[in-house]
C-alpha positions in Angstrom: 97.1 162.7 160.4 98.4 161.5 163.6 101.9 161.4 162.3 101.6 165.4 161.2 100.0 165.9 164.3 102.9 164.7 166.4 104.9 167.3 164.8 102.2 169.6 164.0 104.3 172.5 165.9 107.4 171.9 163.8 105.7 171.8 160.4 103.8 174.9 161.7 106.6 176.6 162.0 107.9 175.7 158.5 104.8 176.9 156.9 105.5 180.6 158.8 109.2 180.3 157.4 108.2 179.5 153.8 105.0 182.1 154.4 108.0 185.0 156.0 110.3 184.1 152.9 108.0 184.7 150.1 106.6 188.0 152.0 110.4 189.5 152.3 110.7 188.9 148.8 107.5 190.0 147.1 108.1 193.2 148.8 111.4 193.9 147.2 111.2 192.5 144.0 108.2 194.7 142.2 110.3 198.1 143.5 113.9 196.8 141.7 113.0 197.9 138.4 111.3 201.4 139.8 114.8 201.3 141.7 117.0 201.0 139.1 115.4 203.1 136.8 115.6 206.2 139.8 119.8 205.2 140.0 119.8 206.3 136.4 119.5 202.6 134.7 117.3 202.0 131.7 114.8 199.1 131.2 117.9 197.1 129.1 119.8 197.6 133.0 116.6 196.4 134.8 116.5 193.2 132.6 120.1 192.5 132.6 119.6 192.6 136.7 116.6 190.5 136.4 118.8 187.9 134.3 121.9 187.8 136.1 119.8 186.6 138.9 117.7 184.2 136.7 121.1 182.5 135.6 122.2 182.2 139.0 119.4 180.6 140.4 119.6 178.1 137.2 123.5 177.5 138.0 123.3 177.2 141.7 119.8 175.3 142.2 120.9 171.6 141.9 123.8 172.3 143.4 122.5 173.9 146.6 119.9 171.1 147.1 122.6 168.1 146.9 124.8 169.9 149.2 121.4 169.7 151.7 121.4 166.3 151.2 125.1 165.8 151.9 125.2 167.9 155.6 121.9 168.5 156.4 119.0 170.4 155.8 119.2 172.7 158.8 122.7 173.8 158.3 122.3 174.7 154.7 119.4 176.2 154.9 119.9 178.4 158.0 123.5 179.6 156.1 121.5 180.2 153.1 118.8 182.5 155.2 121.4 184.5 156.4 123.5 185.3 153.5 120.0 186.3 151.4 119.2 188.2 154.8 122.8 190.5 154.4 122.5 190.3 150.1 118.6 192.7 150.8 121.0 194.6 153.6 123.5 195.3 150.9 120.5 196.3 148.6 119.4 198.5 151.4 122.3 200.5 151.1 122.7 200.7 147.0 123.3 203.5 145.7 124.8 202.6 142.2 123.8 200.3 139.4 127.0 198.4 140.2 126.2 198.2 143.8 123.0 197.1 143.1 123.8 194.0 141.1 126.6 192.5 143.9 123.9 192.6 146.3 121.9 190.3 144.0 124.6 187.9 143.4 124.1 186.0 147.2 120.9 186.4 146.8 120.6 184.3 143.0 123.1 181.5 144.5 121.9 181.1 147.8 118.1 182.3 147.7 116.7 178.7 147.9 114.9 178.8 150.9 111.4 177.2 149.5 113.2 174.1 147.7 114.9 173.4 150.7 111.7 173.7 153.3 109.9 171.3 151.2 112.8 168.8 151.0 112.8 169.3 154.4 108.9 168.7 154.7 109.2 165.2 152.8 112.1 164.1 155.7 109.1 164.7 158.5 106.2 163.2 157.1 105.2 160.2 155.4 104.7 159.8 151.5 100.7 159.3 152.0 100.2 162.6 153.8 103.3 164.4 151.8 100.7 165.8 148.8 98.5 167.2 151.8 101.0 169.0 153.6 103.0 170.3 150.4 100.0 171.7 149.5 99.1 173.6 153.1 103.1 174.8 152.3 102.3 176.2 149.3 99.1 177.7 150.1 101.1 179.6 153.0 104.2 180.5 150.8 101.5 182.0 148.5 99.4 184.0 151.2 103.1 185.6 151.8 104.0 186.5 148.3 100.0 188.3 147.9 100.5 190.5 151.2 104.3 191.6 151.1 103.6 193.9 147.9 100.9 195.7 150.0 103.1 197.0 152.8 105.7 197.3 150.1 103.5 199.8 148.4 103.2 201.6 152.0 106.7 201.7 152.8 107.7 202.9 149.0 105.6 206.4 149.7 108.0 207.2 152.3 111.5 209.3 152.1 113.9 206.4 151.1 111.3 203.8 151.3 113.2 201.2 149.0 116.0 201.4 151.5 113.5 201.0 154.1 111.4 197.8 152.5 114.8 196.3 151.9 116.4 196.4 155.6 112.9 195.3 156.6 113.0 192.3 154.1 116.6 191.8 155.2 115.4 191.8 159.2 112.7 189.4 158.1 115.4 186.8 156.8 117.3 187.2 160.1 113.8 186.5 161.9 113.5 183.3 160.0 117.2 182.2 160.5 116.5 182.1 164.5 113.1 180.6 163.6 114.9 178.1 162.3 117.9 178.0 164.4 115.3 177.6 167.4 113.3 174.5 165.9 113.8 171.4 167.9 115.5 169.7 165.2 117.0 166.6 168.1 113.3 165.1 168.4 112.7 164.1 164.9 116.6 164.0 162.8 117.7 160.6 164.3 114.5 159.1 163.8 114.9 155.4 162.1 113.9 156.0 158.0 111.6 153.0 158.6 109.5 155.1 161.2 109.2 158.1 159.3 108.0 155.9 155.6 105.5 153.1 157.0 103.5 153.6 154.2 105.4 154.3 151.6 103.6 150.9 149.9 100.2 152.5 149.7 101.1 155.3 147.2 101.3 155.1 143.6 105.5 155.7 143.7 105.7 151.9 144.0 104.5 151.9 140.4 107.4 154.7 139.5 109.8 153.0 141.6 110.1 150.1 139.1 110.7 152.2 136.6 113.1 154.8 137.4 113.6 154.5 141.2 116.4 151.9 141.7 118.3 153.8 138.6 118.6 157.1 140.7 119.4 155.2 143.7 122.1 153.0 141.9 124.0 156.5 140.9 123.3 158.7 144.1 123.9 156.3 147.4 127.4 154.2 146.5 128.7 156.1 149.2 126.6 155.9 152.0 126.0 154.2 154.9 122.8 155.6 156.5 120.8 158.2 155.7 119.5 160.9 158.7 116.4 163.2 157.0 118.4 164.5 155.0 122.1 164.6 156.3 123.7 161.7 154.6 126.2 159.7 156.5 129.4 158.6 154.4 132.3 156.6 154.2 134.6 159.8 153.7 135.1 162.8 155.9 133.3 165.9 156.3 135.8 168.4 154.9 134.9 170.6 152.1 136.8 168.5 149.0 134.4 165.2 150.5 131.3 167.4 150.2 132.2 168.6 147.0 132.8 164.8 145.7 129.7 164.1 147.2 127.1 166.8 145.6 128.9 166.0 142.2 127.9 161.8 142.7 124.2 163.2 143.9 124.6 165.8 140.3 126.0 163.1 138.0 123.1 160.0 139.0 120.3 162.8 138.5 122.1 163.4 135.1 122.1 159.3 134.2 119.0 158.5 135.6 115.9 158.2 133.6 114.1 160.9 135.1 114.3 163.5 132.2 110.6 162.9 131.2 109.6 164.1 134.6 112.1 167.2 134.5 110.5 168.0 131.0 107.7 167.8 132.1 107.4 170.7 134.8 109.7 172.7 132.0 107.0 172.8 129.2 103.9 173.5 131.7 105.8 176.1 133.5 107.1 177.7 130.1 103.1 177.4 129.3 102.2 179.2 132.7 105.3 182.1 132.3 103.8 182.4 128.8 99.9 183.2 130.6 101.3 185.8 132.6 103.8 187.5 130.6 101.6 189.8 128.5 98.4 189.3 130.5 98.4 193.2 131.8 98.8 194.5 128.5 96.5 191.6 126.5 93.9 192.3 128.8 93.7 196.6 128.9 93.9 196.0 125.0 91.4 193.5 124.1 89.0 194.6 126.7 89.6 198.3 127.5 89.9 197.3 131.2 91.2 199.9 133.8 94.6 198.8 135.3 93.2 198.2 139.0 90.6 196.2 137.2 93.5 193.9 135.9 95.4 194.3 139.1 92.2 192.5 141.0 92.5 190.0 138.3 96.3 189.0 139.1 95.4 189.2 142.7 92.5 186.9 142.2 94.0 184.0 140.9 96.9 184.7 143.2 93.5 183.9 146.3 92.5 181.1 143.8 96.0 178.8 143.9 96.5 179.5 147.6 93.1 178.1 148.3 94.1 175.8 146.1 96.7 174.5 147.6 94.8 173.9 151.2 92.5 171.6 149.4 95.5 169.4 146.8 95.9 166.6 149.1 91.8 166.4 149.8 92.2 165.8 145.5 94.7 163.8 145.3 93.1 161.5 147.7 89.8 161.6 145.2 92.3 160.0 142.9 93.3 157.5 145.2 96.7 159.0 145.3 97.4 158.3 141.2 99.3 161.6 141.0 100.5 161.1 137.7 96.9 161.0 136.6 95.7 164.0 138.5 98.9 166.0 136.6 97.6 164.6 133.4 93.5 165.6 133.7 95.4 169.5 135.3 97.5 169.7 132.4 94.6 169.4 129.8 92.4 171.7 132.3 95.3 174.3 131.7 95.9 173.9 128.0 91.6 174.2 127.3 91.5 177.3 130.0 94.8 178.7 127.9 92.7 178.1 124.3 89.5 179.6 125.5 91.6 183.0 127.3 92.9 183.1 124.0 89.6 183.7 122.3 87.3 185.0 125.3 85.1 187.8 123.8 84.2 189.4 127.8 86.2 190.2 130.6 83.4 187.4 132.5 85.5 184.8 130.6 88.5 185.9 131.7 87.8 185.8 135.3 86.4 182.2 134.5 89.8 181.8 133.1 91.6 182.8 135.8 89.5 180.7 138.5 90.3 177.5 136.6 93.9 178.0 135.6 94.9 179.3 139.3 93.0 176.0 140.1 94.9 173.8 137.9 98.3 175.4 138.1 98.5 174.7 141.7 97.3 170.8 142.2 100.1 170.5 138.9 102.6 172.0 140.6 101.8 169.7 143.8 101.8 166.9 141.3 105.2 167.5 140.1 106.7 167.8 143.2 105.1 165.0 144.7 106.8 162.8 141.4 110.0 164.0 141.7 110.5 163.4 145.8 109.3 160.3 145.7 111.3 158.5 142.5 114.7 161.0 143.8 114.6 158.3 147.0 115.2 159.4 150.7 119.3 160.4 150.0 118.3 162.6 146.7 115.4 165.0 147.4 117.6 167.7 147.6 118.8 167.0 144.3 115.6 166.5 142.2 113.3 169.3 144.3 116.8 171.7 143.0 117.1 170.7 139.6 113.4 170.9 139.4 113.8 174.7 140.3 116.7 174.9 137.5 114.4 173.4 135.5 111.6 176.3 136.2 114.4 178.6 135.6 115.4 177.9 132.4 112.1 177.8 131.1 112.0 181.7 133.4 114.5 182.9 131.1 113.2 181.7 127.8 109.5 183.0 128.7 110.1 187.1 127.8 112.0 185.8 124.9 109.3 183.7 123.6 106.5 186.1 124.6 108.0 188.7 122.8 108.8 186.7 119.0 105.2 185.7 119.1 103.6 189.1 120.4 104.8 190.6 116.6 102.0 189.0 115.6 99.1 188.5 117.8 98.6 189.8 121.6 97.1 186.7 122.1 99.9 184.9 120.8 102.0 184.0 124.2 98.7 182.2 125.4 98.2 180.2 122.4 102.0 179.2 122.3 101.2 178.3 126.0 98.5 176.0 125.2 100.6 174.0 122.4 103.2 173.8 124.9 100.8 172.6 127.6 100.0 170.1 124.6 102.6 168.7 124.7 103.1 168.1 128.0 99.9 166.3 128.0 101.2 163.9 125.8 104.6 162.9 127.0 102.4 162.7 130.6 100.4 159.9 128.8 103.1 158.4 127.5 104.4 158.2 131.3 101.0 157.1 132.5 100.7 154.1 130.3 104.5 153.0 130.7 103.5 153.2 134.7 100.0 151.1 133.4 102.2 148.4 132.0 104.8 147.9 134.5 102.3 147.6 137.5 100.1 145.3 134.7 103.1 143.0 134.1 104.4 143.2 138.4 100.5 142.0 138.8 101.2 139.1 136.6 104.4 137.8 138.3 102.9 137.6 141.3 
């Protein structure tokens, strides 16, 4: 903790900026639909908005996070702060359909503010105590998304009080730009790799490192010379045609390496989780009769659950003695049994059980997963892999309705169910992983 602690005030201050971002946006985003619909735009209009900014966020991800890696963490993500902050200023001032779905183009390409903060996070702190404080980031991010719908639902009452929540979300971007702007970034970005990783040996990535590691690394770092948390120093100039050529080497490596187990991975639990959710209002006021503000407590709930969870992830992983891929495995069948027994739970009681567990074991999976992918994308790549991870998430975002809705023809409890085979499945491709990492460390044991 010592290493945290001698930049305890500038992780600090990344957990406000991830807790500010999520709060801006979970105040906007429940009020677009309501929003459209008042401009004159049926549900059809809400959803095309909703996908438009789906597809960009699956489009621009990967591409946003290399491009951190190439010049820098601060500089993209202070450029990408301020655009999102005038894209809600431009929603402030909609007053058309049309109008409305500009000011939600900068936001879908350059809205990547959370991936960015926690590649960010992984250049300050070692790999032992990463888990720990990715957690704390999360549980923050969270606390921020539960609160901003509860001014929202303040400001909304007022005359023009969409316009007002968004110039207020927009002025909150702003405020996080100069937090960032402000952050003493000189004290910690020269600081020698070796410092920042000195125990990079204890933690279970040397396993995945033999695996997959040296592949990524073979694709994405031809070009450099030295690396600088996250600003990449290279044999070619810094003009805009040498970035370019240098986010495509980071895009094509990701796209030849061997990490595509990981990647599906996070696709078919979070397709499992989007699955949970997408029906749970209605499957819930239909199989139990349950009031809505009963069902809103509910989402609330296990929104409190996975932020508390988060706080305690690293305090789990280190129960596992830092074998992450085996803490995402026993989380993964915690979510597909908590998914079967929603499906057929006979009293709301279960379903608050339900709830408790899965906002339990969705978090610490989601810590999981982003602990794998930063540590086999190597120090020049986590850009990369924490944005195609998001790309990832958002393909599996736009499939979810589609899904939910083919199955809901013939059950209500059907998107659950088709969550838990999915989670299924997931299990056993992490198994698979698990044993290949079981025989690599067995047979690296035996050379030695």
């Amino acid at each position: 903790m010592g290493f945290v602690g001698s930049r305890g005030p500038l992780v600090l201050s990344l957990y406000l900026v991830g807790f500010l971002d999520l709060f801006a946006v979970s105040m906007v985003v429940p009020l677009l639909s309501r929003h459209i619909k008042l401009l004159g735009g049926s549900s059809t209009v809400a959803g095309l908005v909703g996908s438009v900014y789906g597809l960009l966020q699956l489009l621009s991800s990967t591409v946003i996070g290399s491009w951190s890696d190439v010049v820098g963490r601060q500089k993209v993500l202070l450029i990408t702060l301020v655009l999102s902050g005038f894209s809600y200023g431009l929603l402030g001032i909609s007053s058309s359909i049309p109008l409305l779905i500009l000011a939600r183009i900068p936001t879908g390409i350059f809205k990547h503010t959370q991936s960015i903060l926690k590649a960010l996070l992984s250049d300050l702190i070692p790999e032992y105590e990463r888990p720990n404080v990715m957690g704390r980031f999360s549980a923050a991010s969270s606390v921020g998304f539960i609160l901003g719908p509860v001014l929202s639902g303040y400001l909304v009452e007022l005359d023009g009080g969409f316009y007002t929540t968004s110039f207020v979300c927009s002025f909150i971007f702003f405020v996080n730009a100069g937090v960032v702007w402000r952050l003493p970034y000189k004290a910690w970005l020269y600081t020698p790799t070796k410092e920042l990783h000195l125990t990079t040996e204890v933690n279970y990535e040397t396993k995945c490192a033999t695996l997959q590691k040296e592949k990524v690394k073979n694709h994405t770092t031809k070009s450099v010379i030295t690396t600088t948390n996250g600003a990449a120093r290279h044999k070619t100039s810094n003009s805009v045609w040498s970035q370019c050529v240098l986010v495509g080497q980071n895009i094509k490596g990701l796209i030849h390496s061997n990490l595509w187990d990981v990647f599906l991975v996070r696709f078919l639990m979070a397709l499992a989780n989007l699955l949970y959710y997408s029906n749970f209002f209605l499957a819930v006021e239909e199989r139990f009769n349950a009031p809505p503000r009963l069902i809103g407590y509910l989402i609330s709930y296990g929104g409190i659950i996975g932020a508390l969870s988060g706080l305690i992830a690293g305090s789990v992983i280190g129960l596992y003695n830092r074998k992450v891929i085996l803490l995402l495995l026993h989380s993964g069948i915690l979510t597909c049994c908590t998914m079967v027994m929603y499906s057929v739970a006979s009293s709301i009681q279960v379903v608050v059980l339900c709830s408790t567990v899965l906002g339990f074991s969705t978090t610490i999976g989601r810590v999981c997963i982003t602990d794998m992918e930063l540590s086999q994308g190597g120090q020049q790549a986590r850009g990369t892999m924490i944005g195609a991870g998001q790309s990832v998430t958002a393909v599996a975002r736009i499939l979810a309705p589609l899904f939910s809705g083919i199955v809901q023809e013939f059950s209500v409890c059907g998107p659950p169910r088709l969550g838990a085979a999915l989670a299924l499945l997931a299990i056993l491709l992490m198994a698979s992983i698990h044993s290949k990492l079981n025989k690599t460390t067995e047979a690296k044991v035996k050379l030695h």
